[in-house]
MARRONU-714383 format. One line per 2 residues: for each residue x, y, z of C-alpha. Coordinates in steps of 0.5 Angstrom, whole numbers. Layout:
N
X Y Z | ...
This chain:
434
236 239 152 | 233 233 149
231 228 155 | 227 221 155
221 224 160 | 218 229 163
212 228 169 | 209 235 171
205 234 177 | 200 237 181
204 235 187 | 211 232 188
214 229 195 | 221 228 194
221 224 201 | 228 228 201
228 233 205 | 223 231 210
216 233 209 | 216 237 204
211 238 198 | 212 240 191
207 244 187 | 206 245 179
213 242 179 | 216 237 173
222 230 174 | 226 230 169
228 222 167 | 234 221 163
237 214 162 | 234 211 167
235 217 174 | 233 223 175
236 229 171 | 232 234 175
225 236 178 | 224 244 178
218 248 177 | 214 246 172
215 252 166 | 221 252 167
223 245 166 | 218 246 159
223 251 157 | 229 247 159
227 240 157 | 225 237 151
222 230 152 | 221 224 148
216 222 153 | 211 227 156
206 226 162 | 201 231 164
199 229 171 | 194 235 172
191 232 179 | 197 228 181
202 226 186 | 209 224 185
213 219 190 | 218 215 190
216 208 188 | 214 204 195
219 199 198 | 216 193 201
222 191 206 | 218 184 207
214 179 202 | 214 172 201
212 172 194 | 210 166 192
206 165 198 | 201 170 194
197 163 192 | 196 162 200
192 168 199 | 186 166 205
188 160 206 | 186 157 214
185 165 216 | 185 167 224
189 162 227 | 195 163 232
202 164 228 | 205 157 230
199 153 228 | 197 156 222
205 155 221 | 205 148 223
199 145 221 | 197 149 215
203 152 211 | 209 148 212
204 142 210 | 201 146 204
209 148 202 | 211 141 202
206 138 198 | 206 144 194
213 148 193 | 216 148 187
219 151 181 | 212 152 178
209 155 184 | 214 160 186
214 163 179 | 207 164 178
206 166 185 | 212 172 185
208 174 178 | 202 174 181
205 179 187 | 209 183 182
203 185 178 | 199 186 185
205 190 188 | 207 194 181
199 195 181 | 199 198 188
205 203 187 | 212 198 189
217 198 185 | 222 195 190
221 189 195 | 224 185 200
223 177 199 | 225 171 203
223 165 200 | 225 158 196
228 157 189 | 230 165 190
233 165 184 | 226 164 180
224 169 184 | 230 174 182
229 171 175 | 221 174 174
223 180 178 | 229 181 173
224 180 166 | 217 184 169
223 190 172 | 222 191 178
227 192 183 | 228 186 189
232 184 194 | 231 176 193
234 173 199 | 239 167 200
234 162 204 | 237 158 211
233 154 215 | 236 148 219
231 143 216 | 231 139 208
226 142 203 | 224 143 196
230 147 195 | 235 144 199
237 139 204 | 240 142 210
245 148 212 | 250 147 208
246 146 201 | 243 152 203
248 156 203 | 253 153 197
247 155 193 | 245 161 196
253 163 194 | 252 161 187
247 165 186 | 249 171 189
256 170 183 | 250 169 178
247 175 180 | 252 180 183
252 184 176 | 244 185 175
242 192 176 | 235 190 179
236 185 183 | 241 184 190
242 177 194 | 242 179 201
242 172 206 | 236 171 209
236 166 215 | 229 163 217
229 165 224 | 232 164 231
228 158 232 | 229 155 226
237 156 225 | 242 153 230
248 157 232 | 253 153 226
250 156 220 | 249 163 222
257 164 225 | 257 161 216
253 167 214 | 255 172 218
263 171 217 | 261 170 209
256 177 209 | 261 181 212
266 178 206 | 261 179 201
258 186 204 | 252 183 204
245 185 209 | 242 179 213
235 179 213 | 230 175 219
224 174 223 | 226 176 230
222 176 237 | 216 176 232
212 173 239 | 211 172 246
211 164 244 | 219 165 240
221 170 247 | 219 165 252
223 159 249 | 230 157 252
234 160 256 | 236 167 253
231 171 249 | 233 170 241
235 178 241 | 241 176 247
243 170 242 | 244 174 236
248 179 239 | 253 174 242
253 171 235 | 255 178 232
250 178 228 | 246 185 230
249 190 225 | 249 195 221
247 191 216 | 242 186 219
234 187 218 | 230 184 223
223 183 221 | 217 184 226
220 185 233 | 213 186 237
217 183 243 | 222 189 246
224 191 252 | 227 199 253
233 195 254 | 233 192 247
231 199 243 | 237 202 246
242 196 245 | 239 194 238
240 202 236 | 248 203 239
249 196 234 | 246 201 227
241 194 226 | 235 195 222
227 194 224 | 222 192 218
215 193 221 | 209 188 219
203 192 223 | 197 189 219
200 181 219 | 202 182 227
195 185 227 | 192 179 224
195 174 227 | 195 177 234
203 177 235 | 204 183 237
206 190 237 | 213 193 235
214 199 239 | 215 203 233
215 212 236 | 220 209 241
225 204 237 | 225 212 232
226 216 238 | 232 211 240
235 212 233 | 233 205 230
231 206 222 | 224 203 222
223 201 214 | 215 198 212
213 191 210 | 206 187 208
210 180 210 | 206 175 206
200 176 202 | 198 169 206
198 173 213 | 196 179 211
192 178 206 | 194 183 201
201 187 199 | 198 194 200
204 199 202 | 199 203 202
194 200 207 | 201 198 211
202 207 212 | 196 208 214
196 202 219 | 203 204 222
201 211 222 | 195 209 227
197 203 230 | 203 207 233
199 213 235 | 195 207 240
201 204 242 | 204 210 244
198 213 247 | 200 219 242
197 222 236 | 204 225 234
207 219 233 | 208 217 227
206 222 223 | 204 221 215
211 224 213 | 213 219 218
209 214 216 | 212 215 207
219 216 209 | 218 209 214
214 206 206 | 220 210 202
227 211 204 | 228 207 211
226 202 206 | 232 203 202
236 205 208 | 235 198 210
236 194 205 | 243 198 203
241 202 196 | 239 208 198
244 211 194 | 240 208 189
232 210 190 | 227 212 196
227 219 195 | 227 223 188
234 225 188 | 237 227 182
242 223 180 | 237 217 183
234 211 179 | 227 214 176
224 209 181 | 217 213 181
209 212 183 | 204 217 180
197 217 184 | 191 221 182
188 225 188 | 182 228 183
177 223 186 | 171 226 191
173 222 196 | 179 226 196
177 232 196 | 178 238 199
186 236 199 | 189 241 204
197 237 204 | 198 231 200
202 227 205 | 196 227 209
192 225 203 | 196 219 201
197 216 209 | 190 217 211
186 218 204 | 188 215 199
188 208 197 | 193 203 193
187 204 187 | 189 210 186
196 209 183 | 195 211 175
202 210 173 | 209 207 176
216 207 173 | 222 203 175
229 205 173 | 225 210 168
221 204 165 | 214 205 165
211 199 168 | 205 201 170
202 206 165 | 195 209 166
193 203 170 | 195 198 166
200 193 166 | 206 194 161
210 186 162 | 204 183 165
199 180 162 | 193 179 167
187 175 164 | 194 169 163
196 170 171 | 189 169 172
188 163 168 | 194 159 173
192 162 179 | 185 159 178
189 152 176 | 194 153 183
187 155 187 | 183 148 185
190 145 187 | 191 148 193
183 146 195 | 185 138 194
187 134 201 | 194 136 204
């Protein structure tokens, strides 16, 4: 049978079932999904490719998914670092966005995050930021799969000028979007302390008539819990919004009573250790929201907090972070660890139907990394390797929906040495007086 590629790798990890590992085996891609994976002779022997990929000393996983990012923000990178998350906020970035933001910045700044996270093996991600539609634009011609967030904040900026204007131009762009196959449109409010009660009831009743997610910062620190009369968590369980559908980003602040309500309501967590590390926000009780039932996906958060968008690195703190916070060293396991980075991830956003795991009949959405450097030699289990050894370098080769966008460490949509040339023109900007 002719079909558009085989990978033969040295190790294959579907993700599905749980920590599994495929030796000497091939994946079969046929019009953008996964055909087949067996056992490598025998896919020789049944397959004839147009393309054929002979990775000797690699491993295949499913593409990462990086549930949270502020694309644009990547221009931000190392901008007024080591400060707590309200000043740095509010007397840093917010001054920054407002003299800065606009259609320019948000398309360089998303190319600028695609091609790092392409290079780094990310071939979905999970964005909240202004003019989304840039964003779903520049996803949409580099091929690679997003969830572009329909922004709400209670204040006027760049992109709209208050509540109402947010979602009635959120809402078209979602018409406009609604057939694209890369790209979802899920809202996505700001935080409990920066949208009021009028405009979360307007998205709730229009993401339950869209069947849309929701996607928020939620108890990102002490300082966010500590105002008002009811912690944020409280407030958006009274408003229905805690769901099967809403994706919570962060919850360093939880207390055993909040695991056991947010996981009977189904709601996701994306957690964020490296940004809640550096800006000293807090530690989401991963070991216990996954006992309790609570599906617990991986994000960066933006490239300005974090200060990359590595999945990588992100795998391996969560890994050791969580064995800490739960003085256990079986917590979060390294299968753990890529599932939260793969298939919770699609879980959280609602596609795992589509990709998170190589499944037949799943979009070829795939990451090839090369294990045969000595620093990662001897290699007793690949999943270990990938969590605690390898690094996001290592990625050789990245397809999304079957398409090659990452061949042999080179770009395939991207050119490199023009992003670098208005990177440069955005950080001389960037240095000049607020």
């Amino acid at each position: 049978m002719q079909v558009d590629t085989l990978i033969q790798a040295r190790w294959i990890i579907p993700v599905e079932p749980h920590d599994v590992i495929l030796e000497d085996h091939a994946l079969i891609i046929h019009k953008g999904r996964i055909l087949d994976i067996l056992p490598a002779q025998q896919a020789h022997e049944k397959y004839q490719p147009k393309q054929l990929e002979i990775l000797a000393e690699h491993a295949l996983i499913p593409g990462l998914i990086n549930a949270h990012t502020h694309l644009a923000m990547t221009l931000f990178r190392g901008i007024s670092a080591d400060l707590h998350l309200m000043d740095w906020l509010e007397n840093h970035i917010w001054p920054l966005e407002k003299k800065w933001v606009n259609e320019a910045f948000v398309r360089d700044g998303t190319d600028l995050a695609i091609a790092e996270m392409l290079r780094g093996g990310t071939t979905c991600f999970n964005d909240m930021y202004f003019f989304p539609e840039i964003t779903a634009r520049q996803a949409i011609h580099h091929g690679i799969r997003a969830n572009v967030g329909l922004i709400l904040i209670d204040f006027p900026t760049a992109w709209a000028d208050d509540p109402e204007h947010y979602i009635e131009k959120g809402l078209a762009l979602h018409e406009e979007l609604r057939h694209e196959s890369l790209v979802r449109t899920p809202f996505a409010p700001h935080a409990p302390y920066t949208v009021s009660d009028e405009p979360l009831n307007q998205i709730n009743a229009l993401a339950e008539e869209l069947n849309l997610p929701i996607h928020m910062h939620v108890h990102e620190t002490q300082h966010e819990v500590s105002q008002g009369d009811q912690r944020p968590l409280q407030r958006l369980h009274k408003l229905g919004l805690i769901t099967p559908s809403f994706i919570a980003v962060h919850m360093t602040q939880l207390t055993d009573a909040e695991i056991k309500k947010f996981a009977q309501a189904g709601a996701h967590i994306v957690h964020c250790p490296e940004s809640n590390l550096k800006l000293a926000s807090g530690f989401c009780p991963v070991q216990k929201c996954l006992d309790a039932g609570i599906n617990v996906a991986l994000g960066t958060d933006g490239a300005a907090s974090n200060n990359d968008l590595d999945m990588f690195g992100e795998m391996r703190t969560a890994a050791l972070l969580a064995k800490g916070v739960a003085k256990d060293a079986s917590a979060v396991s390294a299968a753990t660890a890529l599932r939260m980075a793969t298939l919770n991830g699609a879980k959280a956003l609602g596609i795992d139907d589509i990709t998170g795991s190589l499944s037949i009949g799943k979009a070829a959405d795939v990451c090839a990394i090369d294990l045969s450097d000595i620093e990662n030699q001897p290699i007793y289990n690949a999943i270990t390797h990938l969590v605690y050894s390898a690094s996001r370098h290592q990625v050789s080769d990245v397809w999304v929906a079957g398409k090659h966008c990452l061949k042999n460490k080179q770009l395939t949509t991207l050119n490199i040495e023009d992003l670098k040339t208005k990177v440069a023109q955005w950080q001389a900007d960037l240095q000049l007086p607020v």
